[in-house]
C-alpha positions as CSV (number, residue, x, y, z in Angstrom):
1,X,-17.5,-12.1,-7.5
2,X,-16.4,-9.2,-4.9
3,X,-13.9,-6.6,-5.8
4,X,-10.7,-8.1,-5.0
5,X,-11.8,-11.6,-6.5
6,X,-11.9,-10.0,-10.2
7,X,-8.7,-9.0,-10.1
8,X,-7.8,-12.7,-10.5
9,X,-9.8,-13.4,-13.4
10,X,-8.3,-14.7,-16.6
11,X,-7.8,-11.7,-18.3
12,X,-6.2,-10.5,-15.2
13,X,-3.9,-13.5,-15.0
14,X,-2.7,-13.3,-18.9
15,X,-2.1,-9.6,-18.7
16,X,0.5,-10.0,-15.6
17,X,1.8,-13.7,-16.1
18,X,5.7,-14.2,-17.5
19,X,6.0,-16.9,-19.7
20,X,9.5,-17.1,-18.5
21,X,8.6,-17.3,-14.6
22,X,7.9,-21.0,-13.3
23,X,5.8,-19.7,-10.0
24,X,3.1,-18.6,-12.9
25,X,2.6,-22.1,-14.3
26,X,1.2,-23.0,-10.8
27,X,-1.5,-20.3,-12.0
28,X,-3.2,-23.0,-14.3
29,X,-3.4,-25.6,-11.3
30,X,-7.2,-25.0,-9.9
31,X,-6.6,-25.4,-6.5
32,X,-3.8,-22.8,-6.4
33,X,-6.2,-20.5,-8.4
34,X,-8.9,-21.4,-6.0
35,X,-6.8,-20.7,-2.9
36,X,-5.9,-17.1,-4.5
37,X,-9.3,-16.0,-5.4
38,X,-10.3,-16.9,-1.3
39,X,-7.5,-15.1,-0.3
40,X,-8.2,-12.3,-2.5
41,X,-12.1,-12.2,-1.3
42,X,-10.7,-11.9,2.3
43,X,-9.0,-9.2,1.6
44,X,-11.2,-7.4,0.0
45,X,-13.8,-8.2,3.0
46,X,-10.9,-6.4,4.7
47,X,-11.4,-2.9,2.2
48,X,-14.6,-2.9,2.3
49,X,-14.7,-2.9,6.3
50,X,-13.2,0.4,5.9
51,X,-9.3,-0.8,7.0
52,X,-6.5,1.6,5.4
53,X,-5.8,0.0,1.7
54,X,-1.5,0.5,3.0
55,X,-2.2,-1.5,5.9
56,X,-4.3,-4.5,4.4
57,X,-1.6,-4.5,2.1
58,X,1.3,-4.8,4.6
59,X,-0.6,-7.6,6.4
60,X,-0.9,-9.4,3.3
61,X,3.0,-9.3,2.9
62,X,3.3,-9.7,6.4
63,X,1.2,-13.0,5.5
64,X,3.2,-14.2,2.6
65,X,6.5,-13.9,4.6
66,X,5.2,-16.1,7.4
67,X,3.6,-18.7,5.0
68,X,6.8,-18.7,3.4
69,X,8.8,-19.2,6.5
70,X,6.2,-21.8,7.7
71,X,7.0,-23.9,5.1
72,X,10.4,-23.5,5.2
73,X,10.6,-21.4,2.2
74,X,11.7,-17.8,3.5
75,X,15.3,-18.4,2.2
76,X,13.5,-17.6,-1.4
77,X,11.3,-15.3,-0.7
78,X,13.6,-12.4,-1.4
79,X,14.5,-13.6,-4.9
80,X,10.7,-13.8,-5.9
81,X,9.8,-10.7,-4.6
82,X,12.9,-9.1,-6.3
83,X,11.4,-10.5,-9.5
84,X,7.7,-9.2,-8.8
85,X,9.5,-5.8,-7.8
86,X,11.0,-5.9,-11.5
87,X,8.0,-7.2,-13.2
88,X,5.7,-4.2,-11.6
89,X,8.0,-1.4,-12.9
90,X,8.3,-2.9,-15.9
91,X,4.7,-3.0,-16.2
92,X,4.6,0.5,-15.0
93,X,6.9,2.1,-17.5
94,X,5.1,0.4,-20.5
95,X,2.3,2.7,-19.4
């Protein structure tokens, strides 16, 4: 398992899931946790070729908002990443 693939692992996923937020329960279907650990593995193919840690991870919100979009989804997107925005400092001021 590569760098950016362990960050997915279990321990991972119970330390920064919300009980409360529905987008997490699609965390215990396998093929949404399978999808996650590719993506995960690309990127990290991406850091470890030596591309700028800022920029890998503006593509991969670039990524997300097209995906979104594609699926005719982008009307949420700023909601969910208003709540991942308020989960991370909350995380980060526990600490």
């Amino acid at each position: 398992m590569d760098r950016a693939a362990r960050h997915l692992d279990d321990d991972f996923i119970d330390r920064h899931s919300d009980p409360g937020d529905p987008g997490d329960a699609l965390l215990d279907n396998p093929a949404v946790l399978d999808a996650s650990v590719r993506i995960a593995a690309i990127y990290g193919d991406l850091l470890g070729s030596g591309l700028d840690e800022a920029a890998v991870g503006q593509a991969m919100l670039g990524a997300t908002v097209m995906l979104y979009k594609s699926v005719g989804l982008g009307t949420m997107l700023p909601a969910i990443l208003r709540r991942v925005a308020d989960r991370l400092d909350r995380e980060r001021t526990a600490h």
